[in-house]
C-alpha positions as CSV (number, residue, x, y, z in Angstrom):
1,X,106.6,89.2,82.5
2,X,106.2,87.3,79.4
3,X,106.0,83.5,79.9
4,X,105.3,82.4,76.6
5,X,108.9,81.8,75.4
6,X,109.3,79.4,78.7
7,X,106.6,78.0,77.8
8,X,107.2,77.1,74.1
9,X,111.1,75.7,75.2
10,X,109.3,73.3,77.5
11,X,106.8,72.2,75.0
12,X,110.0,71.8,72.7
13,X,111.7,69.2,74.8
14,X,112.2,65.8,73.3
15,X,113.9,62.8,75.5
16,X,114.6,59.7,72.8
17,X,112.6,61.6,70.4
18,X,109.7,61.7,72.0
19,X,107.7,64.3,73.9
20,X,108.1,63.6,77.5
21,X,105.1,65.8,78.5
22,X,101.3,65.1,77.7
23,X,100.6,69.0,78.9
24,X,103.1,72.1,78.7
25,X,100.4,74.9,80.2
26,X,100.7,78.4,82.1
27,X,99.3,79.3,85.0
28,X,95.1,79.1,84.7
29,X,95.6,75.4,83.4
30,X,97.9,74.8,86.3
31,X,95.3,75.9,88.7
32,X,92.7,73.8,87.0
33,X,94.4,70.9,87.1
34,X,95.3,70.9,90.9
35,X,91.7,70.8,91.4
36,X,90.5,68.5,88.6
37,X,93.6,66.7,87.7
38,X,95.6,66.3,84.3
39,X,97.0,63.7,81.8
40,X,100.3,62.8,82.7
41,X,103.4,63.7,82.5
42,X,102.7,67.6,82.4
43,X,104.6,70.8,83.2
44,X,103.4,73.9,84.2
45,X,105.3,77.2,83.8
46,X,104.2,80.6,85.5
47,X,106.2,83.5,86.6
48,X,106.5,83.4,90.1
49,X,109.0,87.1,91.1
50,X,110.0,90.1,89.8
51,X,112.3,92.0,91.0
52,X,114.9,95.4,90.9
53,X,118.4,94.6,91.7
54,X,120.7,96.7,93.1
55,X,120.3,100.7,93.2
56,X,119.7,103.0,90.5
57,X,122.6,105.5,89.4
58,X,122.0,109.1,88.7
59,X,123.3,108.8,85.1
60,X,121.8,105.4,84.2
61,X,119.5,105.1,81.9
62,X,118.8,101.0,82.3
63,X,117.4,98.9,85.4
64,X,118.1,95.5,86.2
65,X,115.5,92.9,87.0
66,X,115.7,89.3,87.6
67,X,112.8,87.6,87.0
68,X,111.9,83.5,88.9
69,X,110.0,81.5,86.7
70,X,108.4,78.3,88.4
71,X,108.3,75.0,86.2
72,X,105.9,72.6,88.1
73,X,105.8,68.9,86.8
74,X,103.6,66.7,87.7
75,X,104.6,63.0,87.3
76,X,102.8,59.7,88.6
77,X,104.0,55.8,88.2
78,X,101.7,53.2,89.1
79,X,103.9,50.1,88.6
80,X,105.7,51.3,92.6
81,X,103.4,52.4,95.3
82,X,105.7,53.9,97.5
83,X,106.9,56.3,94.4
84,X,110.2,55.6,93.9
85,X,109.9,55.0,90.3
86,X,108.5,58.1,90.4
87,X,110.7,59.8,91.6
88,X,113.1,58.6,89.2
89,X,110.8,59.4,86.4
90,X,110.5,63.1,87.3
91,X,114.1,63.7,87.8
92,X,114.3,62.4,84.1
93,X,111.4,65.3,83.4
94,X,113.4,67.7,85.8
95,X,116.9,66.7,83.7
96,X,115.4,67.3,80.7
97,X,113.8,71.1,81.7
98,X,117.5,72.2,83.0
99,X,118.8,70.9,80.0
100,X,116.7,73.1,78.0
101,X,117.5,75.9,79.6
102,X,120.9,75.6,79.9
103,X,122.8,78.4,77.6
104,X,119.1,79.2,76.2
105,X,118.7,83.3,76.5
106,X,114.6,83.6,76.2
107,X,113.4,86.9,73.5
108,X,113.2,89.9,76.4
109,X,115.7,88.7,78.7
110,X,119.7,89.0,78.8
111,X,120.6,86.2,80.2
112,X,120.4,81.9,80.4
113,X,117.7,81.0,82.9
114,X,119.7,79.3,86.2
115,X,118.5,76.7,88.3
116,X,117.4,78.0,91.8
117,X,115.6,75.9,93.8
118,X,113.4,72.7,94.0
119,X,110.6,71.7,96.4
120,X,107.9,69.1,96.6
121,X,104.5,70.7,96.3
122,X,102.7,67.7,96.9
123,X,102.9,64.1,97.2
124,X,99.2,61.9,96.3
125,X,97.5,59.2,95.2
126,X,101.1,58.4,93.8
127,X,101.4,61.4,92.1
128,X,104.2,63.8,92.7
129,X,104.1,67.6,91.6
130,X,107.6,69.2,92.2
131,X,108.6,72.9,91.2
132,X,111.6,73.8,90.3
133,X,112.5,77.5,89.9
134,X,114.9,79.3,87.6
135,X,115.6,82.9,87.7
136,X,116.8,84.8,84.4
137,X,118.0,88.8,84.4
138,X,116.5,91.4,81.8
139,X,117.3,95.2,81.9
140,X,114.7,98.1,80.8
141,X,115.0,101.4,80.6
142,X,113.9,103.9,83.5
């Protein structure tokens, strides 16, 4: 699965004309930075599943697929210890990410990317890194 025009949208986001996010990376750079930490804000987007939906007629030509793509941001605020702040800045981050996807169809896929699922992946040192998931369809021939 191509990432790249997931990728580009998020890099693409402005909130009050800025750039919210000081890295927009794939996958390697997401695994770096779990282990060596990042400048901050940053998202990270990497497919996460792939899959065939429903069965495949006798006289169709074309699959179906839907396809997860994870957007993990990472977000820290040091004027609140306990991370409410925080919290409020990344659901600014994770506003602006749904936003951007919202009646956006990427090149290779057929439809809008849809909001899934989010979960806390890990809560440190005041930092929070949450991943949200949206899942798109694309169809290919058999």
């Amino acid at each position: 699965m191509n990432i790249t025009p997931f990728v580009d949208r998020v890099s693409a986001i402005r909130i009050s004309g800025k750039k919210p996010f000081r890295v927009v990376a794939g996958s390697a750079d997401y695994s770096i930075a779990m282990k060596q930490g990042v400048a901050l804000p940053a998202a990270y987007v990497y497919p996460l599943t792939e899959q065939r939906i429903g069965g495949q007629w006798a006289n169709d030509p074309m699959e179906r697929f839907e396809a997860t793509v994870a957007v993990v941001i990472v977000a820290k605020n040091l004027r609140d210890a306990r991370g409410a702040q925080a919290l409020a800045d990344l659901q600014a981050l994770r506003n602006a990410v749904r936003d951007a996807f919202s009646q956006w169809r990427p090149d290779g896929f057929n439809e809008p990317p849809k909001f899934m699922r989010g979960a806390l992946e890990a809560f440190d040192d005041q930092t929070l890194w949450w991943e949200d998931q949206y899942a798109t369809i694309y169809y290919t021939r058999n």
